[in-house]
Backbone as a ProteinNet text record, in pm:
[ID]
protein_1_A
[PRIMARY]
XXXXXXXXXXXXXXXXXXXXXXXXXXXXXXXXXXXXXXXXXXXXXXXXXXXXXXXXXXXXXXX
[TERTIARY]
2532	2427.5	2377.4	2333.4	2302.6	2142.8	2084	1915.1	1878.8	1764.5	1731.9	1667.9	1733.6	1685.4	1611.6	1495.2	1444.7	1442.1	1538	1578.4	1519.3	1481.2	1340.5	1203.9	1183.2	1062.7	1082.7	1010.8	1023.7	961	930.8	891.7	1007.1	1090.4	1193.6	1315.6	1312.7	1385.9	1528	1652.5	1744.8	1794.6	1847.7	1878.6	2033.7	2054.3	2203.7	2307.8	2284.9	2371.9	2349.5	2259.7	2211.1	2292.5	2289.3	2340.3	2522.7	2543.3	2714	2789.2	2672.2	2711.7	2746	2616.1	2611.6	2738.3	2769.5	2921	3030.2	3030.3	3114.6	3153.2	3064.2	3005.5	3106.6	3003.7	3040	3153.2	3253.6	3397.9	3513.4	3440.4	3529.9	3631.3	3802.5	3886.2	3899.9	3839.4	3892.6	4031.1	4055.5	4196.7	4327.6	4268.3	4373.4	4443.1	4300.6	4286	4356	4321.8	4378.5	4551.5	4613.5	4747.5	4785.2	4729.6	4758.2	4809.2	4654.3	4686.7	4791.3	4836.4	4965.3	5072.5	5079.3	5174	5201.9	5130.8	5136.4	5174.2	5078.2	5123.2	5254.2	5318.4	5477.3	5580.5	5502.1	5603.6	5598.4	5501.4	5449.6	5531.1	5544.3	5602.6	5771.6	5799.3	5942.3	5971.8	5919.9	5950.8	5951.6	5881.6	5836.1	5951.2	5974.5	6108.7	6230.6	6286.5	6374.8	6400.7	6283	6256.9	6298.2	6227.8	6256.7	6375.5	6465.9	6613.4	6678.6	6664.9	6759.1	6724.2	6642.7	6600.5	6624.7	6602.6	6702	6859	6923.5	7092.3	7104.9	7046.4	7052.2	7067.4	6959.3	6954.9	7111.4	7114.2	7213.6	7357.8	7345.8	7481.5	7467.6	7415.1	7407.6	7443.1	7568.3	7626.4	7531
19665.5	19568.6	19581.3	19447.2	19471.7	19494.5	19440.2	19430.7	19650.5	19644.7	19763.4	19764.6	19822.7	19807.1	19915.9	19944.1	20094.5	20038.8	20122.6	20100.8	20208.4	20310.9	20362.9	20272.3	20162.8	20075.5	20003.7	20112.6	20030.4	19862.5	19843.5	19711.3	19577.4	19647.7	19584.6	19508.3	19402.8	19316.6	19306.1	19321.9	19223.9	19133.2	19032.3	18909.2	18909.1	18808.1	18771.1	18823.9	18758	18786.5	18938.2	18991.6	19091.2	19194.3	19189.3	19254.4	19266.8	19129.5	19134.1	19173.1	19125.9	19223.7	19378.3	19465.6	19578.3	19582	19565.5	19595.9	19573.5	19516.9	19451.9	19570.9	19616.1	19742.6	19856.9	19874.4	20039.3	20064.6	19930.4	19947	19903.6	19914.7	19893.2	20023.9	19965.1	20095.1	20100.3	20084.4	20139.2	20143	20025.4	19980	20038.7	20040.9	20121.7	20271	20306.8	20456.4	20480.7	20390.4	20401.9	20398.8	20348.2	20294.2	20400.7	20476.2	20556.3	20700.4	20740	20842.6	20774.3	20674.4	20626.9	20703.3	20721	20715.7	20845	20928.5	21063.9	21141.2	21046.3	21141.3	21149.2	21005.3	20964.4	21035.8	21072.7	21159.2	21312.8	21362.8	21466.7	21465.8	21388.7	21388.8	21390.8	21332.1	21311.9	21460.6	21525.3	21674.4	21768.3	21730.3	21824.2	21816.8	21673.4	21662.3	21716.1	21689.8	21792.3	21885.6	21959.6	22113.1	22160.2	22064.4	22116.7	22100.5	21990.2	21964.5	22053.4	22112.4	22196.4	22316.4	22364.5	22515.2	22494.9	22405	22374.5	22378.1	22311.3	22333.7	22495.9	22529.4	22685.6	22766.1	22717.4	22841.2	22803.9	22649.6	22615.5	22702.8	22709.5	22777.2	22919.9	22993.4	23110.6	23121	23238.5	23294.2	23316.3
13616.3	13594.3	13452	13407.5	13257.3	13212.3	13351.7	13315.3	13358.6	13288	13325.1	13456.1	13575.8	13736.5	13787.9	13821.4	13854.9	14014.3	14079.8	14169.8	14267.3	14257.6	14318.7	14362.9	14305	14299.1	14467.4	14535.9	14669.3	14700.2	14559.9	14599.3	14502.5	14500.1	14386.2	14527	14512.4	14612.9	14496	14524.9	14429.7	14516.1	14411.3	14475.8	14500.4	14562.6	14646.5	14511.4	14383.9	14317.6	14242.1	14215.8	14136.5	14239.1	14401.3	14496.3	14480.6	14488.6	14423.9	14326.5	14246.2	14062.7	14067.4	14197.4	14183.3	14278.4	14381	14451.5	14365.6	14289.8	14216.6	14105.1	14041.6	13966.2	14030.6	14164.1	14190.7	14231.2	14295.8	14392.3	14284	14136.4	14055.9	13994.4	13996.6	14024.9	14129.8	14234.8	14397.2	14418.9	14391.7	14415.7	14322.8	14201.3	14092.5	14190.8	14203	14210.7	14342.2	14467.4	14586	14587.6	14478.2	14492	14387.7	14259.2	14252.3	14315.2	14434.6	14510.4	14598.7	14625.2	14768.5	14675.6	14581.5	14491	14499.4	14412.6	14423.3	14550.3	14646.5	14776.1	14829.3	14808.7	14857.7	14799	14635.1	14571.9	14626.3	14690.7	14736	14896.2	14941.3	15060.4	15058.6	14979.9	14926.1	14882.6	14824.2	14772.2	14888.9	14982.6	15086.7	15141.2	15188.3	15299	15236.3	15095.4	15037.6	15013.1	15069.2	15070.7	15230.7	15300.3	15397.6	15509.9	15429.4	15427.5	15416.7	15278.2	15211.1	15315.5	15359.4	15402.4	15546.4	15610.9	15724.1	15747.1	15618.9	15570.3	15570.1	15480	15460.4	15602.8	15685	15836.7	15880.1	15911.2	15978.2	15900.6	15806.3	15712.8	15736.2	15771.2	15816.4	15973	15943.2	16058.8	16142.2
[MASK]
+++++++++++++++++++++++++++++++++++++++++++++++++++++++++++++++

């Protein structure tokens, strides 16, 4: 928000849009950030399962 808001002021109403501005504000990035971590994690999961491929091959290869 661009106006100065003292948002403690229990008598401070904002309006329909002043309300959207601020959602608008705080959930900004959400989405970057959310598809980032999908990302990381898939690569994180992908490593796991090749780990635990390989170390499965391994028992099985043992007499």
């Amino acid at each position: 928000m661009r106006r100065n808001t003292n948002f403690a002021d229990p008598s401070y109403e904002p309006t329909d849009e002043e309300l959207a501005e601020l959602m608008h504000e705080a959930f900004a990035g959400i989405k970057e950030a959310r598809e980032k971590s999908l990302v990381e994690m898939r690569a994180r999961i992908a490593t796991a399962r090749k780990a635990a491929v390989l170390e499965l091959l391994q028992k099985q290869a043992k007499p």
